[in-house]
Structures are given as structure tokens and as C-alpha cells.
Backbone as CSV, one residue per row, in Angstrom:
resi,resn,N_x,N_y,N_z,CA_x,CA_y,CA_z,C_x,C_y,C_z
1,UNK,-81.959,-177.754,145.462,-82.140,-176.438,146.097,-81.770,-175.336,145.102
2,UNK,-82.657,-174.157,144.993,-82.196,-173.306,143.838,-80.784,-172.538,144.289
3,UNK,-80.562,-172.216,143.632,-78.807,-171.466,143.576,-79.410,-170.034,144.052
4,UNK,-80.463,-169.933,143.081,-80.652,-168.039,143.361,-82.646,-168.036,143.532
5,UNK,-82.883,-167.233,144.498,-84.085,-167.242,144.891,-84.442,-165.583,145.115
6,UNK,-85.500,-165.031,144.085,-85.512,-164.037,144.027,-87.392,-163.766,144.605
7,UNK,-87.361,-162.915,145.621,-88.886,-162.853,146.110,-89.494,-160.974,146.609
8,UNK,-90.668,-161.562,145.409,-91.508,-159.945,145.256,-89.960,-158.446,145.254
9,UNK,-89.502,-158.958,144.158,-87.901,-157.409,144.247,-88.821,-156.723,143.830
10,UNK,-88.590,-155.106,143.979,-88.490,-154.221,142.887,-87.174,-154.035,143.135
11,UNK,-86.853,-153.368,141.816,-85.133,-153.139,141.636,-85.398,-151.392,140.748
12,UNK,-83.929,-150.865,140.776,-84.201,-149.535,140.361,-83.350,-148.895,141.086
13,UNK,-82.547,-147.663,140.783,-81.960,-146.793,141.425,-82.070,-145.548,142.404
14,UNK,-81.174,-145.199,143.700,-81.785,-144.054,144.646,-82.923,-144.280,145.109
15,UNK,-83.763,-145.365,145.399,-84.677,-145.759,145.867,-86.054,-145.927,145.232
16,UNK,-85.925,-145.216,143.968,-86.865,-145.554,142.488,-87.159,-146.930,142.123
17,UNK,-87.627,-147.197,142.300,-88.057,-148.597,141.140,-88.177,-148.431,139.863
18,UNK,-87.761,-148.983,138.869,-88.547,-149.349,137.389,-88.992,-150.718,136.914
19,UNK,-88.826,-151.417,138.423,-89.641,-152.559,138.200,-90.345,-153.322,138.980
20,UNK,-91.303,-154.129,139.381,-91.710,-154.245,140.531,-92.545,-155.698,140.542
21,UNK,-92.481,-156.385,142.252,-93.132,-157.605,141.841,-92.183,-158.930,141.090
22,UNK,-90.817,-158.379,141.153,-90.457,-159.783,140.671,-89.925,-160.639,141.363
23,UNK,-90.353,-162.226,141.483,-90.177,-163.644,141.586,-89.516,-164.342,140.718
24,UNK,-88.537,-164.993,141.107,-88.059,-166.345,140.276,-86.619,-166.988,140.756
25,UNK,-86.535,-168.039,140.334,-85.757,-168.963,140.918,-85.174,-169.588,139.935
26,UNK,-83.652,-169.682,139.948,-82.684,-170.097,139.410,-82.055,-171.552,139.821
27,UNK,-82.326,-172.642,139.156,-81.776,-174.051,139.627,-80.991,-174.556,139.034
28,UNK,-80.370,-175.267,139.407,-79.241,-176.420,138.794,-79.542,-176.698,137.583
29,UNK,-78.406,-176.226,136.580,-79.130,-176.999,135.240,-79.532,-175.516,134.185
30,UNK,-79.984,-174.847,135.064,-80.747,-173.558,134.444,-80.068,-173.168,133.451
31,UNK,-80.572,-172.692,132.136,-80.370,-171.397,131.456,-81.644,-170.403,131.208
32,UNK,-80.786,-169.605,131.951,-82.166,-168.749,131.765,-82.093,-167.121,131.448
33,UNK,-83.238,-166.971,129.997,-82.434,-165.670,129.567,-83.749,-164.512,129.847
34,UNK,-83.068,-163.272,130.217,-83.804,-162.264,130.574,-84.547,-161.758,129.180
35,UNK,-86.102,-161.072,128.580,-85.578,-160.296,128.098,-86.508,-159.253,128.124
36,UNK,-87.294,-158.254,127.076,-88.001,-157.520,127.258,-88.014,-155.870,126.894
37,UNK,-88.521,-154.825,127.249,-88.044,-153.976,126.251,-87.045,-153.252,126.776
38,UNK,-86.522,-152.357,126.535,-85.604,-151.061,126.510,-85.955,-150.270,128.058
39,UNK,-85.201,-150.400,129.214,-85.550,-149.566,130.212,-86.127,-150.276,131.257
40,UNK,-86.199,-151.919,131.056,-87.135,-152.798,131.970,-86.793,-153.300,133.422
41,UNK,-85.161,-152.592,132.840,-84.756,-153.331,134.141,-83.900,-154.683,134.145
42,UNK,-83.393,-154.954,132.784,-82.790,-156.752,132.684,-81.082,-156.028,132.904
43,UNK,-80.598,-155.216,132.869,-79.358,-155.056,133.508,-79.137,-154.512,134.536
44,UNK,-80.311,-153.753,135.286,-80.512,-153.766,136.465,-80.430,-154.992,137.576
45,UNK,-81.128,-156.209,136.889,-80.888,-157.187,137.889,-79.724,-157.850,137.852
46,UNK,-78.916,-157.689,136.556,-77.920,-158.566,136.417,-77.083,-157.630,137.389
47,UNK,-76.442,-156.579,137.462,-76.217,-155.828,138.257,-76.498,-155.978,140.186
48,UNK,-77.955,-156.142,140.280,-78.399,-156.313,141.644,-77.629,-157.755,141.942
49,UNK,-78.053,-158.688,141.311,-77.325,-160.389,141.551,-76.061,-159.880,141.744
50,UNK,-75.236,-158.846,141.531,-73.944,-158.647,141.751,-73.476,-158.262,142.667
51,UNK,-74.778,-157.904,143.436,-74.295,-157.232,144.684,-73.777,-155.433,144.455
52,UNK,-73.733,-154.936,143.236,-73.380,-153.694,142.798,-74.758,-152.618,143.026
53,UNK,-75.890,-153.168,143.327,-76.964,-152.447,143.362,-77.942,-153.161,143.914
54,UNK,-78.516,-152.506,145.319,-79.225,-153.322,146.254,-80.404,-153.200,145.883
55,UNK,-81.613,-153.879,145.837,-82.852,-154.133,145.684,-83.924,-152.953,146.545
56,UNK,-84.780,-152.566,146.061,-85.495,-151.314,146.280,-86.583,-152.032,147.442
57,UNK,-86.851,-152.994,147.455,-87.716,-153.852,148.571,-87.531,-155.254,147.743
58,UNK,-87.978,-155.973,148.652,-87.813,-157.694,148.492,-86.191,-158.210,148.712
59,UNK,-86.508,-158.886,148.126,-84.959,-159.908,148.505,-84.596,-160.802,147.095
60,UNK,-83.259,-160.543,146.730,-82.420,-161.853,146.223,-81.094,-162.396,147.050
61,UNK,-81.341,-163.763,147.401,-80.658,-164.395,148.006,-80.437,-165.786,147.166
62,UNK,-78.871,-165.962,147.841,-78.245,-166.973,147.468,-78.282,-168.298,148.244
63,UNK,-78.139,-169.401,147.594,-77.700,-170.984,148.267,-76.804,-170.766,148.895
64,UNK,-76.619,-172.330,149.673,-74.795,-172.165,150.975,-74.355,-172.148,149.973
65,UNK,-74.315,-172.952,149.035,-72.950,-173.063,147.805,-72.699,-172.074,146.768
66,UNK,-73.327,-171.303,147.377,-72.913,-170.001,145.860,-72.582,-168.867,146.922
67,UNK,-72.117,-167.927,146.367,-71.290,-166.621,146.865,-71.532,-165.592,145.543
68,UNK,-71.303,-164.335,145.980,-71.127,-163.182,144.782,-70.209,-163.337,144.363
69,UNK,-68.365,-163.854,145.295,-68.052,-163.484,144.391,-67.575,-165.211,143.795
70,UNK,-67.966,-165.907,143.716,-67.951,-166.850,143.157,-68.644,-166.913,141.430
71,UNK,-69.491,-166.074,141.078,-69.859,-165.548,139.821,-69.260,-165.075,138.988
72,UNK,-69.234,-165.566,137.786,-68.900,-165.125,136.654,-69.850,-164.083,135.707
73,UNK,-69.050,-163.082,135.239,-69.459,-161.719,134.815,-68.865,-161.294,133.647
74,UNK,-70.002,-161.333,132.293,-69.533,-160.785,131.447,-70.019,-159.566,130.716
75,UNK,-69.981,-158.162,131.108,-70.795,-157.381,131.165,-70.640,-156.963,129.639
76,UNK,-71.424,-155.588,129.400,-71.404,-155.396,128.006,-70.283,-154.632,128.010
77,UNK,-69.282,-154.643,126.925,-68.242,-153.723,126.211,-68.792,-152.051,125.840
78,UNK,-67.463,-151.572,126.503,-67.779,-150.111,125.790,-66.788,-150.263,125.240
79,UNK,-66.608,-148.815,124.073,-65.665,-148.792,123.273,-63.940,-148.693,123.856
80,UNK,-63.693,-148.455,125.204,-62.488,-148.064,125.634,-62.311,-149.090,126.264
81,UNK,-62.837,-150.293,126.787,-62.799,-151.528,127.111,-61.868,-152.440,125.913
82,UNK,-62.840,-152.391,124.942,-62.209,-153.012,123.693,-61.041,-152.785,122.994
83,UNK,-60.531,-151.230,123.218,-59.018,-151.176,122.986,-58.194,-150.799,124.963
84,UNK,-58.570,-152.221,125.260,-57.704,-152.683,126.370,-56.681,-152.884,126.148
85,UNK,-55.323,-152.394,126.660,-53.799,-152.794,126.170,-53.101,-154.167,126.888
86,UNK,-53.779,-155.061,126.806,-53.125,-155.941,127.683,-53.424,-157.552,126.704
87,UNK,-52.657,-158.525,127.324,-52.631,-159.482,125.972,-53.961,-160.439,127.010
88,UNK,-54.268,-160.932,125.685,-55.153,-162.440,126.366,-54.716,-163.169,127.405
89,UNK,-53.850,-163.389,127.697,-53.614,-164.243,128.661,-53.532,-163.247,129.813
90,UNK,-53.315,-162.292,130.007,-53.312,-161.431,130.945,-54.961,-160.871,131.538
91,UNK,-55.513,-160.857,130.421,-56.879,-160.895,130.911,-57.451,-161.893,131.253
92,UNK,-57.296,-162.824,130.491,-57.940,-164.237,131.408,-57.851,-164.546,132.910
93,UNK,-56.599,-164.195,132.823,-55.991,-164.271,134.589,-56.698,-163.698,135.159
94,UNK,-57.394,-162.481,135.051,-57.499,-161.626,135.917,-58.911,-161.946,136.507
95,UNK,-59.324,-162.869,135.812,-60.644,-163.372,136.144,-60.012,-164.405,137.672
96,UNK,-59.225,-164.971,137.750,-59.010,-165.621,139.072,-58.889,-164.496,140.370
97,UNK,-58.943,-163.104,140.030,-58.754,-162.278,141.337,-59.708,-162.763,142.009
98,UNK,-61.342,-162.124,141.824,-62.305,-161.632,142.687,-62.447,-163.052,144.081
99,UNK,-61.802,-164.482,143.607,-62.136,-165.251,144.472,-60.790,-165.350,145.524
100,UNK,-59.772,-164.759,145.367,-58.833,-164.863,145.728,-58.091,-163.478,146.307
101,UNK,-58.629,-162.580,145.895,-57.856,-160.947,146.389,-56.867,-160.969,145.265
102,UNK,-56.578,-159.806,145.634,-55.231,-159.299,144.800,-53.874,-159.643,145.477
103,UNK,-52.966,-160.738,144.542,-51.909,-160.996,145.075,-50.213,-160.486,143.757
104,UNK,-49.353,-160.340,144.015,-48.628,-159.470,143.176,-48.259,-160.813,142.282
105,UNK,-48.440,-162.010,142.102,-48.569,-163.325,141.510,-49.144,-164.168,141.562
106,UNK,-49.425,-164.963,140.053,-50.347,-165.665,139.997,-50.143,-167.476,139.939
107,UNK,-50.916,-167.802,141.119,-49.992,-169.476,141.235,-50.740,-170.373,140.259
108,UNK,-49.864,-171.382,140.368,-49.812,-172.289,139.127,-51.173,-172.774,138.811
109,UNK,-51.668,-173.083,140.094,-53.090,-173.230,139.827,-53.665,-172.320,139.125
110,UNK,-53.798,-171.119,139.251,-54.631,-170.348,138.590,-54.193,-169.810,137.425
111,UNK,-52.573,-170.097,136.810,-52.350,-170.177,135.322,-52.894,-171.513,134.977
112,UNK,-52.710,-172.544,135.452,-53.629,-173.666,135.135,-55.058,-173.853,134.950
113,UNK,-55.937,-172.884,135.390,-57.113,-172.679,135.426,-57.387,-172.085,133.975
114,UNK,-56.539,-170.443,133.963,-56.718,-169.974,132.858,-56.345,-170.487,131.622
115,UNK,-55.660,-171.573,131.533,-54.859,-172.391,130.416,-56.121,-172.705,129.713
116,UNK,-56.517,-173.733,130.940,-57.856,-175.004,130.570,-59.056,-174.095,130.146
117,UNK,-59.461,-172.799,130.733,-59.850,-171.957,130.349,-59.993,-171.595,128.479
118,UNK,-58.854,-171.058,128.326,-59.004,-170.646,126.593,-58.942,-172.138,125.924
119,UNK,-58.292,-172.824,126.163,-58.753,-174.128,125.522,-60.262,-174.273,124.975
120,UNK,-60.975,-174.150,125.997,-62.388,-174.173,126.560,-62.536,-173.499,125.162
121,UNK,-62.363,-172.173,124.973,-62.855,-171.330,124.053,-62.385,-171.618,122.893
122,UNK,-61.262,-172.212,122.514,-60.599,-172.283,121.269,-59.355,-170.476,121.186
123,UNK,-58.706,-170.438,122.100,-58.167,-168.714,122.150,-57.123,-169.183,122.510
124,UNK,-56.184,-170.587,122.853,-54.857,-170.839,123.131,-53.909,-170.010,122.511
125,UNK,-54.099,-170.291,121.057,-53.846,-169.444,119.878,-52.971,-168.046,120.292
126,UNK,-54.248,-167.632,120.545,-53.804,-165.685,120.701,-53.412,-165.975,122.277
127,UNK,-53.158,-166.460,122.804,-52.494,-166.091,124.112,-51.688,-164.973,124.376
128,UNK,-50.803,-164.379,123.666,-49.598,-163.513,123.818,-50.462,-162.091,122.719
129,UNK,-51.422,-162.563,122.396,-51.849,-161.179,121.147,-52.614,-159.952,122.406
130,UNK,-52.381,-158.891,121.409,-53.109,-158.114,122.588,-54.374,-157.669,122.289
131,UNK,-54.803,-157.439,123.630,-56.697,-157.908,123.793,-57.192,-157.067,122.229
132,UNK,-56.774,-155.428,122.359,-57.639,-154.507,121.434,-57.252,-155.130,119.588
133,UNK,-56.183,-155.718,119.401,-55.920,-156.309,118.220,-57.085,-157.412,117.692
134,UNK,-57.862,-158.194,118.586,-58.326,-158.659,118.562,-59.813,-158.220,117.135
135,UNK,-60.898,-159.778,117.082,-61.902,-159.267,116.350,-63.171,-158.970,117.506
136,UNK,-63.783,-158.830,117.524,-65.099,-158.929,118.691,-65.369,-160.038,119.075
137,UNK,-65.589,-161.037,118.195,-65.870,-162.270,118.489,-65.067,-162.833,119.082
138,UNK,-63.717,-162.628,118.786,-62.762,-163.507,119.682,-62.363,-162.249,121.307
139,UNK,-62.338,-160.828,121.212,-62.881,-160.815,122.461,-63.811,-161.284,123.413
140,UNK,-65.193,-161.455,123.012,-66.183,-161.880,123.464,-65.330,-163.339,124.163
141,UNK,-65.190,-164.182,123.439,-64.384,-165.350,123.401,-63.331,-165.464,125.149
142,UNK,-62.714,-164.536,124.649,-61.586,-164.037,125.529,-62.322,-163.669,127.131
143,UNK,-63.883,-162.806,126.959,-63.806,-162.205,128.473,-64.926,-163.483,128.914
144,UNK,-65.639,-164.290,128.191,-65.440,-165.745,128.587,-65.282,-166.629,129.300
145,UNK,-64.157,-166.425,128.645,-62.664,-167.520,129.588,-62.302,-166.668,130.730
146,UNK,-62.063,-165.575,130.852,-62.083,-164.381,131.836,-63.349,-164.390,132.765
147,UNK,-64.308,-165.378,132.543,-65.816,-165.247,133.433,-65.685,-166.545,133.990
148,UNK,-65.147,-167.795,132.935,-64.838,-168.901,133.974,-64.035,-169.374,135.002
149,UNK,-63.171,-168.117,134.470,-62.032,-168.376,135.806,-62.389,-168.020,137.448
150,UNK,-63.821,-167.425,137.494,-64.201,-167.551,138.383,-64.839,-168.047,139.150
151,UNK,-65.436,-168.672,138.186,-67.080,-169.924,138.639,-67.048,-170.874,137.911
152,UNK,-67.287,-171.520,138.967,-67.426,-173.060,137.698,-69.152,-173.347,138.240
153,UNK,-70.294,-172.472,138.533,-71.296,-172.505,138.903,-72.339,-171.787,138.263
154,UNK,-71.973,-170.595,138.571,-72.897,-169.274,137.581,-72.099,-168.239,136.714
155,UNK,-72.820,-168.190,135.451,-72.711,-167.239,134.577,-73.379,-166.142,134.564
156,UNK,-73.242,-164.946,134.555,-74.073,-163.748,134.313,-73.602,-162.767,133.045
157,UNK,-74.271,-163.061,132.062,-73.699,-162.295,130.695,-74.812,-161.287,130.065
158,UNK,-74.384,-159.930,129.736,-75.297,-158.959,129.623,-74.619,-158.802,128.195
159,UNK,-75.930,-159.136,127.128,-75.516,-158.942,125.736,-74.489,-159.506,125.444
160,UNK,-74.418,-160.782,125.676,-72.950,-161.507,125.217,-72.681,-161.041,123.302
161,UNK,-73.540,-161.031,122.757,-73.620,-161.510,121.182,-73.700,-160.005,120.766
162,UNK,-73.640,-158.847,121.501,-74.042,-157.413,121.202,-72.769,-156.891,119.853
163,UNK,-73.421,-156.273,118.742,-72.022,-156.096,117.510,-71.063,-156.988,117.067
164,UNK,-71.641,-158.299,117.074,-70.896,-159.331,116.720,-71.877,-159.942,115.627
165,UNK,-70.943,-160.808,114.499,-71.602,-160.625,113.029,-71.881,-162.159,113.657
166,UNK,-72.985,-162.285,112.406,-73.419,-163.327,112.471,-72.907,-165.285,113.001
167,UNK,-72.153,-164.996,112.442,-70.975,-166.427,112.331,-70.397,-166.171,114.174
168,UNK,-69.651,-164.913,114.350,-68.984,-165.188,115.830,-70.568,-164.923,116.674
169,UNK,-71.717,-164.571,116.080,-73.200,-164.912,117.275,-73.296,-166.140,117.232
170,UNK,-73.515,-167.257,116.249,-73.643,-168.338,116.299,-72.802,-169.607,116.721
171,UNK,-71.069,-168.868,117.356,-70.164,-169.933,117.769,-70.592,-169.089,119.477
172,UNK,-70.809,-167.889,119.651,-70.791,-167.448,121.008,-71.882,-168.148,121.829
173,UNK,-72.830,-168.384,120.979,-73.950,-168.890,121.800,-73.806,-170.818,122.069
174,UNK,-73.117,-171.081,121.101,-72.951,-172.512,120.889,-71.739,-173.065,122.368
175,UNK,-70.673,-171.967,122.309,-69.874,-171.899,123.420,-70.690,-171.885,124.754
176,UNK,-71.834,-170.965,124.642,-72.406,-170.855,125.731,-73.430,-172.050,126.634
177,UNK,-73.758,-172.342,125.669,-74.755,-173.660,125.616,-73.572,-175.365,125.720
178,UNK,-72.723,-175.218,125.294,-71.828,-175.983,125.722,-71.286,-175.887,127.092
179,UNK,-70.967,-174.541,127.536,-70.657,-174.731,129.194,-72.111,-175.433,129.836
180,UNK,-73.331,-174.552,129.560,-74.411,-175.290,130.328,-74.961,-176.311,130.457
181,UNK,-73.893,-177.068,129.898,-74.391,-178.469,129.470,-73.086,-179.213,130.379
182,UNK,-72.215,-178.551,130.850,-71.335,-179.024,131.683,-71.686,-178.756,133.223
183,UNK,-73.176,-178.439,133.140,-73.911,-177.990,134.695,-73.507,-176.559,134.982
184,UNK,-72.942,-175.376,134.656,-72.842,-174.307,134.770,-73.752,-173.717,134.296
185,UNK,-74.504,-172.880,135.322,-75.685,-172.114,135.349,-75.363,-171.038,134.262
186,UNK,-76.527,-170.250,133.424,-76.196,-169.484,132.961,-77.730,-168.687,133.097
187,UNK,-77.249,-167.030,133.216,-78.576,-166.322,133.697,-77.981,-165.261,132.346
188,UNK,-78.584,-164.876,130.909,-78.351,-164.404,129.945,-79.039,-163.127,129.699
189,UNK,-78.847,-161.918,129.871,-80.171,-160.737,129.307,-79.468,-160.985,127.390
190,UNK,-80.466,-160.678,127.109,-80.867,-160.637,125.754,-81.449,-159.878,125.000
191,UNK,-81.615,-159.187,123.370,-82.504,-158.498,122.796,-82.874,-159.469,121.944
192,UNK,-82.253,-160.716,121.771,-82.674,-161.702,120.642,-83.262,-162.904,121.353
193,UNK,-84.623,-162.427,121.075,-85.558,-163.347,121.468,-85.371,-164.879,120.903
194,UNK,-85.249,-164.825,119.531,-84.891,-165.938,118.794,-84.154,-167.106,119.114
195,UNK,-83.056,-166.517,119.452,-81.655,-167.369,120.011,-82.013,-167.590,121.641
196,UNK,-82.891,-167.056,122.015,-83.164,-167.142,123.982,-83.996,-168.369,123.949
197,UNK,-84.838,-168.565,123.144,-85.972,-169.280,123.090,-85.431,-170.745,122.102
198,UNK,-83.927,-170.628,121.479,-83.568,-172.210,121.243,-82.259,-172.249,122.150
199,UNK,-81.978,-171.796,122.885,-81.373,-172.124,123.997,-81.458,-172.262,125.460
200,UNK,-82.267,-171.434,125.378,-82.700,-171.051,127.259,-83.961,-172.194,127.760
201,UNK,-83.412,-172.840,129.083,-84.577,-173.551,129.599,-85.935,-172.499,130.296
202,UNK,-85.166,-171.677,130.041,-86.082,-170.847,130.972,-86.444,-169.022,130.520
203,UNK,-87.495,-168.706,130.439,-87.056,-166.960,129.932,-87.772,-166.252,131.189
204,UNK,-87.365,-165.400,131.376,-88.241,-164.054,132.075,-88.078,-163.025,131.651
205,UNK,-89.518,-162.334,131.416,-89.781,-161.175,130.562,-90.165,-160.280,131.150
206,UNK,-88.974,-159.190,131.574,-89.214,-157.996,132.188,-90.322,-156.952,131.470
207,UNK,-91.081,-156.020,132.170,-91.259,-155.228,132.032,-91.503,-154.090,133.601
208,UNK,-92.335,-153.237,133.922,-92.347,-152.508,135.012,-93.174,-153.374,135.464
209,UNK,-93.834,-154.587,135.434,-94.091,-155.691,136.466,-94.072,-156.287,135.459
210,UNK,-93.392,-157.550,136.082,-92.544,-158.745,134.846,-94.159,-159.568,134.448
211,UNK,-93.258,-159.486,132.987,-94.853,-160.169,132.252,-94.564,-161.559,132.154
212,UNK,-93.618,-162.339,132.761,-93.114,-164.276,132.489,-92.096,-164.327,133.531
213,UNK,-92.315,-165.216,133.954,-91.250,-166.251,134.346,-91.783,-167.735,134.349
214,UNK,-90.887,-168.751,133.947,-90.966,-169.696,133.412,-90.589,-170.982,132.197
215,UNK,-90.985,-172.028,132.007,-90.204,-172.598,131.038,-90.376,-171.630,129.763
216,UNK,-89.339,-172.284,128.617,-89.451,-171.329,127.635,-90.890,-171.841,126.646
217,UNK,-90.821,-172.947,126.982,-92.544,-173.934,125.895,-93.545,-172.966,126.874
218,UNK,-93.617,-172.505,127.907,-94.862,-172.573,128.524,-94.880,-170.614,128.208
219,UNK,-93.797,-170.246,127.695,-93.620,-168.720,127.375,-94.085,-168.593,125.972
220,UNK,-93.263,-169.092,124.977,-94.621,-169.439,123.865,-95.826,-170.025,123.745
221,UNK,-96.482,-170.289,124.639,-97.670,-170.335,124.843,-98.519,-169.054,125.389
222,UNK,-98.135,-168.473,125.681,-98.611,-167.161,126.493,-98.655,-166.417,125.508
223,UNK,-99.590,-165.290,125.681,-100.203,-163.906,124.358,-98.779,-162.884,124.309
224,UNK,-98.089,-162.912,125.703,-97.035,-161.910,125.757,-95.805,-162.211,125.013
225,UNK,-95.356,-163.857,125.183,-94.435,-164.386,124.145,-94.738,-164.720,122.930
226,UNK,-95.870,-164.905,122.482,-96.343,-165.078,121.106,-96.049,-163.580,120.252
227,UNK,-96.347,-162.702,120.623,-96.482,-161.435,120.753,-95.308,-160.681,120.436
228,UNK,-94.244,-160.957,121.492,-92.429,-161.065,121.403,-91.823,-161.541,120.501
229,UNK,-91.911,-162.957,119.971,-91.526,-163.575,119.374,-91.806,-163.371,117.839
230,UNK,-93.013,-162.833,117.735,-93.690,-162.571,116.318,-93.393,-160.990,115.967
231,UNK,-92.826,-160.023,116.909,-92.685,-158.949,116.397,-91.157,-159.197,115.467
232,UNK,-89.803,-159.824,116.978,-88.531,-160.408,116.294,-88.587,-160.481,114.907
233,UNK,-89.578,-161.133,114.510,-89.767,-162.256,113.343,-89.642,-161.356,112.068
234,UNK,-90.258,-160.248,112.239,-91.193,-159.155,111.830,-90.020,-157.990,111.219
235,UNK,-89.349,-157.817,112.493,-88.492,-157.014,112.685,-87.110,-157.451,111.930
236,UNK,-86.778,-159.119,111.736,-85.717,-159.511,111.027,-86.014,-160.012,109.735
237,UNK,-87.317,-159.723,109.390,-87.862,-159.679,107.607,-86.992,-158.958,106.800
């Protein structure tokens, strides 16, 4: 049964659309990365799946076994985010609220969660360091482990790899592809087509009516992903 079932949305703000006509379905197993141009609407939906912004007509709905706030959320960094004053381990935690409320302590279980957590990432290490000391990559790292502490089901990451050098893009995505391989869903927006298309089982390609949804072989086959894929190419000459 799919986890997430999305039928004829438009999505868009104040009752605007900037996108319209979209279908698709999220299953067990899935990785599946958004992508498309500038303004299309791929953090709009990551957003709508959040329940932070309701759908302009149509419907996304969830399985019995999934919940909003059962999702994990790793949105994009602004600059005042990143000099956060608080140490790693304090942020990790904080990823156990949304399923639990706010309680003035955190039980063993859920320091136990967050433990097994940075393990996960390789961030045991910096436990006690504080978040903004950090490099990007090992933030990234950090809000993560801060996304699993809530789901052990779905991921939702907007620009995970955004200003991060080469080496921490290529352990972030490897991290990422390692949870999904532990059956944790992952729904990815993206500007790097490249890296979507050797990881993702699945892409959908927004535009103001989505031009794909589908496997990622059957997206390079199409004039619109050939098209995508060959500008990337073009563009990282």
C-alpha cells in the first residue's frame, strides 16, 4: 500500500497555484527525488506533505501507518540557523519532540534513540561541540540524525547537499542512500540531476504541470529527461 498518495494537486499559495495536475505515489522502498526548474513548486510540496501548506485543489493523503508528524524533515539552512548556539547532542534530541510534545525532559529512550542516531551518521564524536562551530557537512550530518529521530519511515529533505563541497556531497548522499536501504522512505527535492538519477528509484519533474513521474530508467528515456540531464552535463563542463 503506498505510504503517500498524491491525486490531480495543484499546490501554491493564498489560493494561487504554480502548479497543477499533479499525481504520484510514494511506496515502500521509494527514493524519490523531486526536481525541475526554479519556481516549480518542489518546496512547495515538500512543505504541503507537511501539512504547513494546504493544497489549492486535489488531495495528498497518507497510509494508516504514516502520520505528519511521524516524518522526518530536513529543510534548507539559512544563514542564522547555522550559527545555532546549541551543541549536537542537543539538537539531535530535539528531533524526538514533534512525536511526543514538549516535555521539560528527555527519557532514556529518546537519549537512546538520539545516541544510535549520530552513530548512524558518524557525529558521536562532536556530541558536546556546538552546532555553529561545526563544518556544513557535518551540520548537514547533524540535522540528519535530528530527522531520524523522528521517523524511522519517511524522509523529506529539501537541498540536503546545498553549499557543501564536494567530498561532504558525496558522504551526504551515500548516508542517504544507506538509510534507504534500511527501508526508510526518502522523498529528496534536488538541483542535481546527476546524483537524483544514481540514486533515486524514482524522479518527478516539476514544472507548472509536472513534466514526469516515474521510474528513473523510464525518465531517461523521455525527451524531457534527456533534455535535463544533458543540459546538467553542459552546465558542469
Amino acid at each position: 500500500m503506498p505510504q503517500i498518495i498524491c491525486k490531480n494537486a495543484s499546490l501554491g499559495y493564498d489560493g494561487k497555484a504554480i502548479t497543477h495536475g499533479l499525481s504520484f505515489e510514494v511506496n515502500a522502498g521509494d527514493y524519490l527525488c523531486i526536481v525541475g526548474e526554479n519556481g516549480a513548486g518542489k518546496s512547495t510540496l515538500i512543505k504541503t506533505v507537511l501539512g504547513l501548506t494546504p493544497p489549492v485543489a486535489g488531495e495528498i493523503r497518507f497510509s494508516d501507518g504514516l502520520r505528519q508528524n511521524e516524518i522526518g524533515y530536513l529543510p534548507q539552512q539559512t544563514p542564522v540557523q547555522r550559527d545555532f548556539p546549541a551543541s549536537v547532542s542537543e539538537i539531535v534530541l530535539s528531533g524526538c519532540l514533534g512525536k511526543s510534545g514538549f516535555h521539560p525532559f528527555y527519557t532514556k529512550a529518546q537519549k537512546k534513540l538520539a545516541a544510535e542516531n549520530m552513530e548512524k551518521m558518524n557525529i558521536t564524536p562532536l556530541a558536546g561541540r556546538c552546532y555553529r562551530e561545526l563544518s556544513g557537512g557535518q551540520q548537514q550530518r547533524v540535522l540528519l540524525a535530528r530527522a531520524l529521530c523522528a521517523t524511522t519511515k519517511l524522509l523529506l529533505l529539501d537541498e540536503p547537499v546545498a553549499g557543501l563541497d564536494p567530498k561532504a556531497t558525496r558522504e551526504m548522499y551515500e548516508f542517504i542512500a544507506s538509510l534507504n536501504r534500511t527501508g526508510i522512505n526518502v522523498i529528496m527535492v534536488s538541483h542535481d540531476i546527476a546524483s537524483a538519477v544514481k540514486y533515486a528509484s524514482h524522479i518527478l519533474h516539476l514544472g507548472n504541470t509536472p513534466k514526469f513521474f516515474g521510474s528513473k530508467e523510464d525518465y531517461l528515456k523521455t525527451d524531457v529527461g534527456r533534455a535535463f540531464t544533458s543540459e546538467e552535463a553542459s552546465g558542469n563542463e
